[in-house]
TORVO-994839 format. One record per residue: x, y, z of N, C-alpha, C in turn; residue in one letter. Coordinates in Angstrom, 3 decimals. Example, Ala and Ser with C-alpha at 12.3 -4.5 7.8 and 13.67 -1.06 7.14 Angstrom:
REM residues 2
<pt><n_c1>13.190</n_c1><n_c2>-5.690</n_c2><n_c3>7.800</n_c3><ca_c1>12.300</ca_c1><ca_c2>-4.500</ca_c2><ca_c3>7.800</ca_c3><c_c1>13.200</c_c1><c_c2>-3.300</c_c2><c_c3>7.800</c_c3><type>A</type></pt>
<pt><n_c1>12.850</n_c1><n_c2>-2.250</n_c2><n_c3>7.080</n_c3><ca_c1>13.670</ca_c1><ca_c2>-1.060</ca_c2><ca_c3>7.140</ca_c3><c_c1>12.900</c_c1><c_c2>0.030</c_c2><c_c3>7.870</c_c3><type>S</type></pt>
REM end
This chain:
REM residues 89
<pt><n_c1>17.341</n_c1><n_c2>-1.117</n_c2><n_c3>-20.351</n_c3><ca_c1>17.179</ca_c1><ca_c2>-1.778</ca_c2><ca_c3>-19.088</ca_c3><c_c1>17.090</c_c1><c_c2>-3.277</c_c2><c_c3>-19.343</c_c3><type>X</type></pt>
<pt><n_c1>17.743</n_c1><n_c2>-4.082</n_c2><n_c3>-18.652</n_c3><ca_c1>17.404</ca_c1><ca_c2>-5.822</ca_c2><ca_c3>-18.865</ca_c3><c_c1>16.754</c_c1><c_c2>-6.038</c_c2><c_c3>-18.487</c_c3><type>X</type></pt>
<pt><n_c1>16.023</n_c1><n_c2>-6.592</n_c2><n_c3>-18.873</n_c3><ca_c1>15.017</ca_c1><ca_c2>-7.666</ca_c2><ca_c3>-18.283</ca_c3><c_c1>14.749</c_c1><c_c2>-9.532</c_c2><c_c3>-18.378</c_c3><type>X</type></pt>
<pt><n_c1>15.102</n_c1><n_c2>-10.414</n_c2><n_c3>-17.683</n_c3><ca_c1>15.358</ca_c1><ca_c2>-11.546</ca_c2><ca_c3>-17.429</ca_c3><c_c1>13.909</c_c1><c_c2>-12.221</c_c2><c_c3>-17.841</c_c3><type>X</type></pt>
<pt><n_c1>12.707</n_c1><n_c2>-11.999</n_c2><n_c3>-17.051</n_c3><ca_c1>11.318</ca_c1><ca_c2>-12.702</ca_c2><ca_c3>-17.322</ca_c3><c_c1>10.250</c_c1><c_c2>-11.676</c_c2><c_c3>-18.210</c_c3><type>X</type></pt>
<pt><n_c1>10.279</n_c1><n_c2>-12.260</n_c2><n_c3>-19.717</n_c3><ca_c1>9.006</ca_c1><ca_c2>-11.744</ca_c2><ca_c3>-19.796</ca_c3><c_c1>8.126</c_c1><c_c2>-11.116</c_c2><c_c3>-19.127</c_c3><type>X</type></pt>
<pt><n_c1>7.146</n_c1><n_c2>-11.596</n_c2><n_c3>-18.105</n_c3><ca_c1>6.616</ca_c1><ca_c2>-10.572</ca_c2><ca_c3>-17.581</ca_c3><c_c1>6.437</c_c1><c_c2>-9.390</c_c2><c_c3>-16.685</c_c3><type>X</type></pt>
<pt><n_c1>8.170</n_c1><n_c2>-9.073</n_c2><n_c3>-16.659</n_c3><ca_c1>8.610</ca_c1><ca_c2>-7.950</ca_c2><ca_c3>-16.233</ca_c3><c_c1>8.736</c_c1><c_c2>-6.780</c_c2><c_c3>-17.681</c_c3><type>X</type></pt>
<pt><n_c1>8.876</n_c1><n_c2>-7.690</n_c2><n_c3>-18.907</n_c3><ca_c1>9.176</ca_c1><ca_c2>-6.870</ca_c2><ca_c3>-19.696</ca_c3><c_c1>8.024</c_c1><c_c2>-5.998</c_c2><c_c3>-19.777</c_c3><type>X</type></pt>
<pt><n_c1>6.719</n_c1><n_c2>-7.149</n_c2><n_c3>-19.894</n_c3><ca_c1>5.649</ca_c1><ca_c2>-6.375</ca_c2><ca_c3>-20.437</ca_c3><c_c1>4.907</c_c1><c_c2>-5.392</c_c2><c_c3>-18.906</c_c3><type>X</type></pt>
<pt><n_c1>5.420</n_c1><n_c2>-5.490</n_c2><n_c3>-18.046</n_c3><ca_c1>5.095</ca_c1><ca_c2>-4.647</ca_c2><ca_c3>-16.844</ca_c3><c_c1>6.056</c_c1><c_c2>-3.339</c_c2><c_c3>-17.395</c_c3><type>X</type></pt>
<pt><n_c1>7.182</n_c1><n_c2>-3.136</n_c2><n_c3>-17.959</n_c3><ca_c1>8.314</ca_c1><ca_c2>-2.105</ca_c2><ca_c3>-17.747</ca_c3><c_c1>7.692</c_c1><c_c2>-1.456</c_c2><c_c3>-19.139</c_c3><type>X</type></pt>
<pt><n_c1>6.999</n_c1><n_c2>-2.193</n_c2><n_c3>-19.801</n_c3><ca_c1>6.829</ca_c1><ca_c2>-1.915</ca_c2><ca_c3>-21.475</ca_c3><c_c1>5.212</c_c1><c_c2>-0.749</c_c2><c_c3>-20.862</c_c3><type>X</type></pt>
<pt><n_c1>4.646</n_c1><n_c2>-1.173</n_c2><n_c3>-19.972</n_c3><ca_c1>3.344</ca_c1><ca_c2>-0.608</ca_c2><ca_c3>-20.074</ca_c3><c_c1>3.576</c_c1><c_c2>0.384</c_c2><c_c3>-18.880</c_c3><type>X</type></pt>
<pt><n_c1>4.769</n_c1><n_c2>0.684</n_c2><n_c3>-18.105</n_c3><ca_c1>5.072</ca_c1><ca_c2>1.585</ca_c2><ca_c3>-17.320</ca_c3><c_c1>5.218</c_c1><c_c2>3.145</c_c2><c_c3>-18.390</c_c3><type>X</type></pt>
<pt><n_c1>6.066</n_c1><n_c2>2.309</n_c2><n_c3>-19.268</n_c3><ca_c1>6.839</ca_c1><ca_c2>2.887</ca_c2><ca_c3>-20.028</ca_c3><c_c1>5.346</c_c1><c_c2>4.228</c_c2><c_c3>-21.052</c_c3><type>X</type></pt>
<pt><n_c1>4.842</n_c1><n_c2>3.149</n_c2><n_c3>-21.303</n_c3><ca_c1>3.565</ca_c1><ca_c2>3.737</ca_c2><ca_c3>-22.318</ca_c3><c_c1>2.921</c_c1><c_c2>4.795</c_c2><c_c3>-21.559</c_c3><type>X</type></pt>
<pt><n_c1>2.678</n_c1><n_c2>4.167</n_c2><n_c3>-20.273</n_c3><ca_c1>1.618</ca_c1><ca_c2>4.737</ca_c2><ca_c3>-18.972</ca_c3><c_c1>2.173</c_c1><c_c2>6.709</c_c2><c_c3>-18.882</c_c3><type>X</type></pt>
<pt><n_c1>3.385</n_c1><n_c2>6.860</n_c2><n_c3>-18.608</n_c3><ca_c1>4.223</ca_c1><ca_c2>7.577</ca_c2><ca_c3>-18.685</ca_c3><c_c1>4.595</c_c1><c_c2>8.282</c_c2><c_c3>-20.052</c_c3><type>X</type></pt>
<pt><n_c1>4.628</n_c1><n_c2>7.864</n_c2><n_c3>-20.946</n_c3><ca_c1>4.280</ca_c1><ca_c2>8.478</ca_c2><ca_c3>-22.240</ca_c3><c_c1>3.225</c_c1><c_c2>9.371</c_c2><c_c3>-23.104</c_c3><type>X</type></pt>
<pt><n_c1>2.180</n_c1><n_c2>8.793</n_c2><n_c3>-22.829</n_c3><ca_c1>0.537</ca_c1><ca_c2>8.829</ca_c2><ca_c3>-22.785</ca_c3><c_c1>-0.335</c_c1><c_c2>9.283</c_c2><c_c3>-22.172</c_c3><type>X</type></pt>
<pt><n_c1>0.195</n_c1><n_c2>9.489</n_c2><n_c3>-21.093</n_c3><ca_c1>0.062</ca_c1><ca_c2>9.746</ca_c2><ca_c3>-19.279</ca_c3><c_c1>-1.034</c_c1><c_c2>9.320</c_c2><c_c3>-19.102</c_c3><type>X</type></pt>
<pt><n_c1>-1.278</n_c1><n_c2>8.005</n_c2><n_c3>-19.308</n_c3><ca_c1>-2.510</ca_c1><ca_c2>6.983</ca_c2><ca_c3>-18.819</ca_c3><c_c1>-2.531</c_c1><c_c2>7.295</c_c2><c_c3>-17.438</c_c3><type>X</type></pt>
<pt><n_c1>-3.888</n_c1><n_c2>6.751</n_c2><n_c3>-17.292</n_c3><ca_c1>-3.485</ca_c1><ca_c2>6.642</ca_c2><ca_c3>-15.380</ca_c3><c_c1>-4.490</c_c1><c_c2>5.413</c_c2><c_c3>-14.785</c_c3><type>X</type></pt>
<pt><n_c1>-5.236</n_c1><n_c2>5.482</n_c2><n_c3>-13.770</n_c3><ca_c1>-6.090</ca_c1><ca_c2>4.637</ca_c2><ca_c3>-13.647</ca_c3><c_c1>-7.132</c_c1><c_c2>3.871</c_c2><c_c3>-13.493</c_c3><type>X</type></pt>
<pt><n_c1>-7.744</n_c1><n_c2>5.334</n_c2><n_c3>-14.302</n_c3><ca_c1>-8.732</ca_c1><ca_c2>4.947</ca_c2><ca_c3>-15.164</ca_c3><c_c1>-8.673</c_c1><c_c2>4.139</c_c2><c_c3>-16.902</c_c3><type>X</type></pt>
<pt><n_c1>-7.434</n_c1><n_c2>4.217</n_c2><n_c3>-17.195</n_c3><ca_c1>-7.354</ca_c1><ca_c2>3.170</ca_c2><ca_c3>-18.447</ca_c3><c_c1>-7.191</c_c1><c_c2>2.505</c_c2><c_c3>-18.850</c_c3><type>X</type></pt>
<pt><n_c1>-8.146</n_c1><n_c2>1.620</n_c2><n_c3>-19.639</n_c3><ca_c1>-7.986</ca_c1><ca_c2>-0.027</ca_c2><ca_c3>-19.507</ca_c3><c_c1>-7.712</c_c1><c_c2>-0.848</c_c2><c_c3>-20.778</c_c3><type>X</type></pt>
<pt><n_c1>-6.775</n_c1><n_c2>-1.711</n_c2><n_c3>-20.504</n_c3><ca_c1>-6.028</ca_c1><ca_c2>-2.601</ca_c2><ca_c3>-21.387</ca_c3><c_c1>-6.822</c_c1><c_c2>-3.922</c_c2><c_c3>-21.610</c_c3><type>X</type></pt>
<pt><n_c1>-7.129</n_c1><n_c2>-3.987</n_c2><n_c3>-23.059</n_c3><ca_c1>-8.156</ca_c1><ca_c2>-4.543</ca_c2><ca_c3>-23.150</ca_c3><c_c1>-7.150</c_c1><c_c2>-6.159</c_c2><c_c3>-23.692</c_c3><type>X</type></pt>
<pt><n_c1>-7.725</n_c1><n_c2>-7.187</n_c2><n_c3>-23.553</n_c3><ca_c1>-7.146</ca_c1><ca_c2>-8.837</ca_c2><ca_c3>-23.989</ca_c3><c_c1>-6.555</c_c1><c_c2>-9.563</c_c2><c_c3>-23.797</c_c3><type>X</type></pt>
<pt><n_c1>-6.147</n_c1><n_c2>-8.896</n_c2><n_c3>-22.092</n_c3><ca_c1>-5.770</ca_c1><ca_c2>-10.748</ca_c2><ca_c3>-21.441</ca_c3><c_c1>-7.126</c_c1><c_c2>-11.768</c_c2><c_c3>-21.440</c_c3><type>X</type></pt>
<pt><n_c1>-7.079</n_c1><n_c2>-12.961</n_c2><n_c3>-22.240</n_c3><ca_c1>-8.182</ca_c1><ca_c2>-13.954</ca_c2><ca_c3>-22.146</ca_c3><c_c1>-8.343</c_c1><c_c2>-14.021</c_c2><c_c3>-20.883</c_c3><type>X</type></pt>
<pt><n_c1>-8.888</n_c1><n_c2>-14.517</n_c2><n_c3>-20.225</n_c3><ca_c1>-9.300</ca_c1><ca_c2>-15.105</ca_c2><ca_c3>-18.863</ca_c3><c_c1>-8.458</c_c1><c_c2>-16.422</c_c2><c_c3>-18.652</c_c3><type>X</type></pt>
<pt><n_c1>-8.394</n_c1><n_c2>-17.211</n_c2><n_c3>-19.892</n_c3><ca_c1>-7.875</ca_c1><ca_c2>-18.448</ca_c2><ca_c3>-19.896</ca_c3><c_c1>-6.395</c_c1><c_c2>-18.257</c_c2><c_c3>-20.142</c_c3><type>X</type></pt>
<pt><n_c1>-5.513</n_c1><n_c2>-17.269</n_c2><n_c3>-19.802</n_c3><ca_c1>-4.181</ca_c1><ca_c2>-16.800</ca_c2><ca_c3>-20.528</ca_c3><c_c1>-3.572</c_c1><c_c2>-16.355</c_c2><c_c3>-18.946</c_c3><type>X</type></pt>
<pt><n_c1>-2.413</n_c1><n_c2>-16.909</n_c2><n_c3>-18.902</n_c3><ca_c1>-1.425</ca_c1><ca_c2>-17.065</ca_c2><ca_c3>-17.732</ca_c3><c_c1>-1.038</c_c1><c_c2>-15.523</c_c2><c_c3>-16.881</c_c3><type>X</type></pt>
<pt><n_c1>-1.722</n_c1><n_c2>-15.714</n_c2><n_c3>-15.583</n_c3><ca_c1>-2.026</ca_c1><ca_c2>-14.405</ca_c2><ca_c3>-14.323</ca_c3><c_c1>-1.564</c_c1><c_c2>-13.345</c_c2><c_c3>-15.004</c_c3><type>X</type></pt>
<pt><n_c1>-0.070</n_c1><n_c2>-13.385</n_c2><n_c3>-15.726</n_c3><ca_c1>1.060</ca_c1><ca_c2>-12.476</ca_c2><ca_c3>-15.492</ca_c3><c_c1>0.470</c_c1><c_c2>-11.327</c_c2><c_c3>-16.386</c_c3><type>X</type></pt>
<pt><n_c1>0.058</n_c1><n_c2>-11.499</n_c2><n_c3>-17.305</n_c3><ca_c1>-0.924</ca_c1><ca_c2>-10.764</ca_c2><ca_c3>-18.326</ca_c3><c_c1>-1.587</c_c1><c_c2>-9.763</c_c2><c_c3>-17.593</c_c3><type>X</type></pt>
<pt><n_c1>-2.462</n_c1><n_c2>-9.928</n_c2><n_c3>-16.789</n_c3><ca_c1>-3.401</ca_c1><ca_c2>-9.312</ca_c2><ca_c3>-16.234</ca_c3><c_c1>-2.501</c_c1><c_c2>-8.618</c_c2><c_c3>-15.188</c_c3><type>X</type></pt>
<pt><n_c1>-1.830</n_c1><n_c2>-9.106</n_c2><n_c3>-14.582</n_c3><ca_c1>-1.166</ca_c1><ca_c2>-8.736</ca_c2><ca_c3>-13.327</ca_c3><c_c1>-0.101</c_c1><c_c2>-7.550</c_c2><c_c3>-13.653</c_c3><type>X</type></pt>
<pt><n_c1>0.864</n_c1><n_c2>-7.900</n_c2><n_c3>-14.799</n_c3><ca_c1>1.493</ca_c1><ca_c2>-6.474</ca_c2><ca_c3>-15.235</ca_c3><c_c1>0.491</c_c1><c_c2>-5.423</c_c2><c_c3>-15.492</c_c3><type>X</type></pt>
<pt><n_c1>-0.455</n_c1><n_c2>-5.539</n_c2><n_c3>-15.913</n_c3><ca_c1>-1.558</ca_c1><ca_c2>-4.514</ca_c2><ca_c3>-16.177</ca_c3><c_c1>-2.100</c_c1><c_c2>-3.578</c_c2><c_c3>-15.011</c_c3><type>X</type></pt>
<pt><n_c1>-2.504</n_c1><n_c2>-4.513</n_c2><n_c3>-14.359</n_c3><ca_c1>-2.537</ca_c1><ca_c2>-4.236</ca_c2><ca_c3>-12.719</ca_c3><c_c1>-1.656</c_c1><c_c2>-3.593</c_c2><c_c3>-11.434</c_c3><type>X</type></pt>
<pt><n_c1>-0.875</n_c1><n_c2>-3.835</n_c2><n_c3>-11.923</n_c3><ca_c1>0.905</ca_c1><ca_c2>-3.408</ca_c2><ca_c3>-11.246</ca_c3><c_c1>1.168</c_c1><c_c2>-2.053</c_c2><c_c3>-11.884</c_c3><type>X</type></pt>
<pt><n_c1>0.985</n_c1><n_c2>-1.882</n_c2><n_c3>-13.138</n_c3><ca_c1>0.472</ca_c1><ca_c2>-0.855</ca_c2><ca_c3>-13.815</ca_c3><c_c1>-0.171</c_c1><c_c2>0.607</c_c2><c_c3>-13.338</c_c3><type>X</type></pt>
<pt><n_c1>-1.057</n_c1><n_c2>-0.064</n_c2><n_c3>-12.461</n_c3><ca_c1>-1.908</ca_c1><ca_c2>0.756</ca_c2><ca_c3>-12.245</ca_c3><c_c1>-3.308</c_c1><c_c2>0.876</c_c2><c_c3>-12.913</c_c3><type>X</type></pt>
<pt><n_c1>-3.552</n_c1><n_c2>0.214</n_c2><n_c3>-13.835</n_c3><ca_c1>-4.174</ca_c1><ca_c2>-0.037</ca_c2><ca_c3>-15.015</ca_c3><c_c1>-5.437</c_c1><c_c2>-0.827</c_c2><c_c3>-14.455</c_c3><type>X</type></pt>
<pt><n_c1>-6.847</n_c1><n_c2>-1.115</n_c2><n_c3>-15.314</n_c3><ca_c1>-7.045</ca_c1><ca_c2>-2.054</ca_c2><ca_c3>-14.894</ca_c3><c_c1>-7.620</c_c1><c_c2>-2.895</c_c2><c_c3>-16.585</c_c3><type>X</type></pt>
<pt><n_c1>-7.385</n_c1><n_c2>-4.514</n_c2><n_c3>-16.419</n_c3><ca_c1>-7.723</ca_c1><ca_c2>-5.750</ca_c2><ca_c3>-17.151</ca_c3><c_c1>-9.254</c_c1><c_c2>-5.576</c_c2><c_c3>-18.135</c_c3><type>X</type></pt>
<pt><n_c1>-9.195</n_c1><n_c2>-5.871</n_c2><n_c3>-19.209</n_c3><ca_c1>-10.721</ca_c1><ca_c2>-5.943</ca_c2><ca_c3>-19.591</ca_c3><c_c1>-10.370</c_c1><c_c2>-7.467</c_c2><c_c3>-20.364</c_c3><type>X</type></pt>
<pt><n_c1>-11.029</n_c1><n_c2>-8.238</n_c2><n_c3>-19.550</n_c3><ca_c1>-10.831</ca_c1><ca_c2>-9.540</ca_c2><ca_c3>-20.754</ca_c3><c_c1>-11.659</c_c1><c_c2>-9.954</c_c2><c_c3>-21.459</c_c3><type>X</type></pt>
<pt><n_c1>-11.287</n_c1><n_c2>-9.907</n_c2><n_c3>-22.501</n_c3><ca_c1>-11.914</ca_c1><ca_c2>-10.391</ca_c2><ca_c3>-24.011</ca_c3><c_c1>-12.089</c_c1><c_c2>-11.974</c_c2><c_c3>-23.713</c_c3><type>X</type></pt>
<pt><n_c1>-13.112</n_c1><n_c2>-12.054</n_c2><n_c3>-24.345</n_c3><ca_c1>-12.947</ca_c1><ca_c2>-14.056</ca_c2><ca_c3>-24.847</ca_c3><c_c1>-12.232</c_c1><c_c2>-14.461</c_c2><c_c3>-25.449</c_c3><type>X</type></pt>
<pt><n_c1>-12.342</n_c1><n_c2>-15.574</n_c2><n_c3>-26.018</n_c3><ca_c1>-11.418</ca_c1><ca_c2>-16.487</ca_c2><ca_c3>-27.005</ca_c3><c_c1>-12.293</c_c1><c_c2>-17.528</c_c2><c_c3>-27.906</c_c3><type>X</type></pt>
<pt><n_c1>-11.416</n_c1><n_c2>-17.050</n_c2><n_c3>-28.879</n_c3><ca_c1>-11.821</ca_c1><ca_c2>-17.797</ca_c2><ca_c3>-30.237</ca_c3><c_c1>-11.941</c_c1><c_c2>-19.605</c_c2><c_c3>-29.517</c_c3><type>X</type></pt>
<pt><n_c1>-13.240</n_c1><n_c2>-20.107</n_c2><n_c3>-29.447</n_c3><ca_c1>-13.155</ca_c1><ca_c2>-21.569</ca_c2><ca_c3>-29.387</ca_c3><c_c1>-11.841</c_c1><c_c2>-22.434</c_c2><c_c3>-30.082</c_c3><type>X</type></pt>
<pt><n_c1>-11.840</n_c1><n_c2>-22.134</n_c2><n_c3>-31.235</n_c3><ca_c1>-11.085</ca_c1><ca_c2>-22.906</ca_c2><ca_c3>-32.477</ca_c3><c_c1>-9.692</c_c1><c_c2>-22.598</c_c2><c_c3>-32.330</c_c3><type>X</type></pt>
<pt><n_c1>-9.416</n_c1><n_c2>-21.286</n_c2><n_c3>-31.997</n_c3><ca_c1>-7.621</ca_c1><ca_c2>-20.943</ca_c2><ca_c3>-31.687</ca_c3><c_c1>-7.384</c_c1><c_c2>-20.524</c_c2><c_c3>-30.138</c_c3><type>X</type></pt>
<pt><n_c1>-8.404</n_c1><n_c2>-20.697</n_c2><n_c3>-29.460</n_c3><ca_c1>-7.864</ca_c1><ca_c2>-19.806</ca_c2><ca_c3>-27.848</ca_c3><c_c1>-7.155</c_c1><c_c2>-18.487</c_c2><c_c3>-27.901</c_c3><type>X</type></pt>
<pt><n_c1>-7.319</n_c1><n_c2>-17.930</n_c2><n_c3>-29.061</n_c3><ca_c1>-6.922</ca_c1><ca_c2>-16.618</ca_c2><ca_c3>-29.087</ca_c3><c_c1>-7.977</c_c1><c_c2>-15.435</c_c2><c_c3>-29.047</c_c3><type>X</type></pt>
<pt><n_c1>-7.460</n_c1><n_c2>-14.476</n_c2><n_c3>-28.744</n_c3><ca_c1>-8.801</ca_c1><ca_c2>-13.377</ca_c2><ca_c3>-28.622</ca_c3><c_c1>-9.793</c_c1><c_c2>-13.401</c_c2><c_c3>-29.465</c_c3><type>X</type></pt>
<pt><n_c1>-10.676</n_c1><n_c2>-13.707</n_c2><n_c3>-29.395</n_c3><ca_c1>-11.932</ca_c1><ca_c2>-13.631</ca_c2><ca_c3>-30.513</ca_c3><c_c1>-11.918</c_c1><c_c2>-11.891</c_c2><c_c3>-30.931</c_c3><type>X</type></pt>
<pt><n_c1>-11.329</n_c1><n_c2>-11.961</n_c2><n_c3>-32.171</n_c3><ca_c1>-11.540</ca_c1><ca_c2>-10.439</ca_c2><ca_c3>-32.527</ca_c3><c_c1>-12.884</c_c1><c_c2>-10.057</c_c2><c_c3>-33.015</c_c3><type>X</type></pt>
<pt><n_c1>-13.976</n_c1><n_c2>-10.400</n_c2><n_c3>-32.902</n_c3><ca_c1>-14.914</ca_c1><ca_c2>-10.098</ca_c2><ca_c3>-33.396</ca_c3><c_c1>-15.773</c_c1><c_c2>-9.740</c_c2><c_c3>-31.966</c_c3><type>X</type></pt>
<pt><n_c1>-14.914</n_c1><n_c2>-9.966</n_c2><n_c3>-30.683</n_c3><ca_c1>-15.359</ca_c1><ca_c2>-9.518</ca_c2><ca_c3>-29.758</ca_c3><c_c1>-14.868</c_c1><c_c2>-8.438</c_c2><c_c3>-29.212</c_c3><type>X</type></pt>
<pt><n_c1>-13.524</n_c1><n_c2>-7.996</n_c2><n_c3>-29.764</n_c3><ca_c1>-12.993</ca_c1><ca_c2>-6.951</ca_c2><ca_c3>-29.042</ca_c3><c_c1>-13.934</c_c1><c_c2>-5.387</c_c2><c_c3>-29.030</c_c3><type>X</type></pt>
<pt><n_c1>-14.321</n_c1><n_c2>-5.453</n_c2><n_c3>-30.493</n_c3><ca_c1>-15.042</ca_c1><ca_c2>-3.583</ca_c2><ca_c3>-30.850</ca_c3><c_c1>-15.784</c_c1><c_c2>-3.716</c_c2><c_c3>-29.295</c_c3><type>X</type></pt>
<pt><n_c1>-16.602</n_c1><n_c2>-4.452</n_c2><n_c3>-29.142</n_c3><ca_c1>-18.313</ca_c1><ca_c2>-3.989</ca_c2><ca_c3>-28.025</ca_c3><c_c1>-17.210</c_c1><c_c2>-3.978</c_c2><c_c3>-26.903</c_c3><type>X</type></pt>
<pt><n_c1>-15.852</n_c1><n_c2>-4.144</n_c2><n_c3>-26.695</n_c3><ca_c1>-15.063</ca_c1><ca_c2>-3.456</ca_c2><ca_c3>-24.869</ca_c3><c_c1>-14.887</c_c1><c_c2>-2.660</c_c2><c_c3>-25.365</c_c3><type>X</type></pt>
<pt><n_c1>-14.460</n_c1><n_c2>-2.119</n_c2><n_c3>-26.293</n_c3><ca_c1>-13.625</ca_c1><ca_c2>-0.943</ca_c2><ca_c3>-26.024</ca_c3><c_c1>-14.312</c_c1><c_c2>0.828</c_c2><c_c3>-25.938</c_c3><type>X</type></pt>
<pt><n_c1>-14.056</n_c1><n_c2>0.999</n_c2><n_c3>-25.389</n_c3><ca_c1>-14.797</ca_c1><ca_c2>2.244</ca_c2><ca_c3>-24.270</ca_c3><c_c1>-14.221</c_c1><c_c2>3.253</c_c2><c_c3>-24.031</c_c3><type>X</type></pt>
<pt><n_c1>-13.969</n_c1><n_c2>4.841</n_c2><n_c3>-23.872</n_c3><ca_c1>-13.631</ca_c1><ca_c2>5.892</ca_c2><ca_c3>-24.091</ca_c3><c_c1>-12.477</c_c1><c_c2>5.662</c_c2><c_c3>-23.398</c_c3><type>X</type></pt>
<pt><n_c1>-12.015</n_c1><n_c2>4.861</n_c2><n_c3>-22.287</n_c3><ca_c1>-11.097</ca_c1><ca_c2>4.160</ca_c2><ca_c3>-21.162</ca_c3><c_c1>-9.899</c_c1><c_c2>4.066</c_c2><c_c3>-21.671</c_c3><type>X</type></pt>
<pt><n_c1>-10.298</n_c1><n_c2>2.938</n_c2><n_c3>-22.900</n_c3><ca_c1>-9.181</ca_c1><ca_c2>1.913</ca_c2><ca_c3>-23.609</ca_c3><c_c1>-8.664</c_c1><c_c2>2.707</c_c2><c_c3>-24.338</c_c3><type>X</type></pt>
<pt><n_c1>-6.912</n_c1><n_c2>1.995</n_c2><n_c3>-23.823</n_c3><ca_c1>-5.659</ca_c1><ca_c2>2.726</ca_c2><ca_c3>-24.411</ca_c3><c_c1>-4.798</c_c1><c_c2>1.679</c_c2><c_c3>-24.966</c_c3><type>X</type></pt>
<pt><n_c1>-4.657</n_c1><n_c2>0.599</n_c2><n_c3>-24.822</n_c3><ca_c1>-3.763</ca_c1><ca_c2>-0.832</ca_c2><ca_c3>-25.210</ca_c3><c_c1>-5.112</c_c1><c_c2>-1.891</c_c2><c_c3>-25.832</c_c3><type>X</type></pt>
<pt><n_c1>-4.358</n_c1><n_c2>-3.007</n_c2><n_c3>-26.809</n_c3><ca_c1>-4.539</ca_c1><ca_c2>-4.174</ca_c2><ca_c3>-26.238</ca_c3><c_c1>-3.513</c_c1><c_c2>-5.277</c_c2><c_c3>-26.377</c_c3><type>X</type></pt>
<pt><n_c1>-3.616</n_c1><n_c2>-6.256</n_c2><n_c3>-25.470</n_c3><ca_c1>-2.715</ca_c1><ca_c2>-7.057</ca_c2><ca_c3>-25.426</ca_c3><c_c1>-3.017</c_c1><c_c2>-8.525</c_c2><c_c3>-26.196</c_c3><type>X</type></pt>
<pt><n_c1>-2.335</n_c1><n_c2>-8.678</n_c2><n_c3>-27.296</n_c3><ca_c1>-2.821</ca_c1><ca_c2>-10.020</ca_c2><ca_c3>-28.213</ca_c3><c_c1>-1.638</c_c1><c_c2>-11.301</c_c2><c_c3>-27.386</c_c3><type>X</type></pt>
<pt><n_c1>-2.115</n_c1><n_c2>-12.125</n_c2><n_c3>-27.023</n_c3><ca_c1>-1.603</ca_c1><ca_c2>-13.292</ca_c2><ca_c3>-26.359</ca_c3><c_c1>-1.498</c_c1><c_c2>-14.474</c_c2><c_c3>-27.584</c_c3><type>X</type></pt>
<pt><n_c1>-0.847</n_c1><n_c2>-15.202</n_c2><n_c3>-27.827</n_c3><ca_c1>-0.935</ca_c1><ca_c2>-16.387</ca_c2><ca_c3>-29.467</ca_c3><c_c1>-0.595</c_c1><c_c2>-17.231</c_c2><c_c3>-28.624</c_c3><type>X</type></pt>
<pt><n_c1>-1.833</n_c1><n_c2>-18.312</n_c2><n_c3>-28.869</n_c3><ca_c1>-1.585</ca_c1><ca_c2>-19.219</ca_c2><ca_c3>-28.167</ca_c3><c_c1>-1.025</c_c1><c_c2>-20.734</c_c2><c_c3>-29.382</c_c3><type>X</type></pt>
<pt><n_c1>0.002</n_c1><n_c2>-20.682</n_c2><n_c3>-29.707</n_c3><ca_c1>0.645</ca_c1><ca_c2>-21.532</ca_c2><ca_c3>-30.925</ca_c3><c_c1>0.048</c_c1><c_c2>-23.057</c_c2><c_c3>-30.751</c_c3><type>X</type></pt>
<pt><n_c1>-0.236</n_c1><n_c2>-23.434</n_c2><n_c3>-29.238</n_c3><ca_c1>0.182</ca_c1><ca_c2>-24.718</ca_c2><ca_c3>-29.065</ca_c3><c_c1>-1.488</c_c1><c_c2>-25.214</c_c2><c_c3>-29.388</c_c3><type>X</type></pt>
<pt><n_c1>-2.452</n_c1><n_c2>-23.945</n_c2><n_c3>-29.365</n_c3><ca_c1>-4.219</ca_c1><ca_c2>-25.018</ca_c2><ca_c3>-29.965</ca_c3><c_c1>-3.932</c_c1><c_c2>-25.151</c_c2><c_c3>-30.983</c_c3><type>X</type></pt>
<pt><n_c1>-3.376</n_c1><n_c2>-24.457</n_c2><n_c3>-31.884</n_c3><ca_c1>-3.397</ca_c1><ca_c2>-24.617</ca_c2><ca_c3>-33.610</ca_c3><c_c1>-2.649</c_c1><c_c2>-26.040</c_c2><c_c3>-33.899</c_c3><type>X</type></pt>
<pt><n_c1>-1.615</n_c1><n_c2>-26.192</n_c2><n_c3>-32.812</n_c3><ca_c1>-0.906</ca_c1><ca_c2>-27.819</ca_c2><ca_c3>-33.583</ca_c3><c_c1>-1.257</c_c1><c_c2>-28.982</c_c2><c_c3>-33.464</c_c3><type>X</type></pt>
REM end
């Protein structure tokens, strides 16, 4: 299937899983930051799914992995790592 915008991909990518897995909606995709662009959260949501957002590393704006273990909950089926290239330069 094509897909033109990124965040259709990752909406068609987590349809795709949802349907595989047979998630439904009770299961939650854990690591759109809060500080990380709607679409993240919103394919998740569109989904059917719902968002658990992790923090972010001060130093890289990337998910603080030392925060992810204490979300994740009998729920969680994904997570979504976002790289944010442009704090590191």
């Amino acid at each position: 299937m094509p897909v033109i915008v990124e965040r259709h991909l990752l909406h068609v990518a987590l349809e795709a899983l949802k349907e595989k897995y047979s998630w439904d909606q009770n299961s939650e995709v854990l690591g759109p930051p809060a500080i990380t662009f709607i679409a993240t959260s919103n394919a998740v949501m569109h989904a059917g799914m719902k968002p658990v957002f992790v923090d972010v590393d001060s130093r890289t704006y990337n998910i603080d992995t030392k925060l992810i273990e204490e979300k994740i909950t009998e729920n969680t089926v994904a997570i979504i790592a976002s790289a944010y290239i442009w704090a590191t330069l």
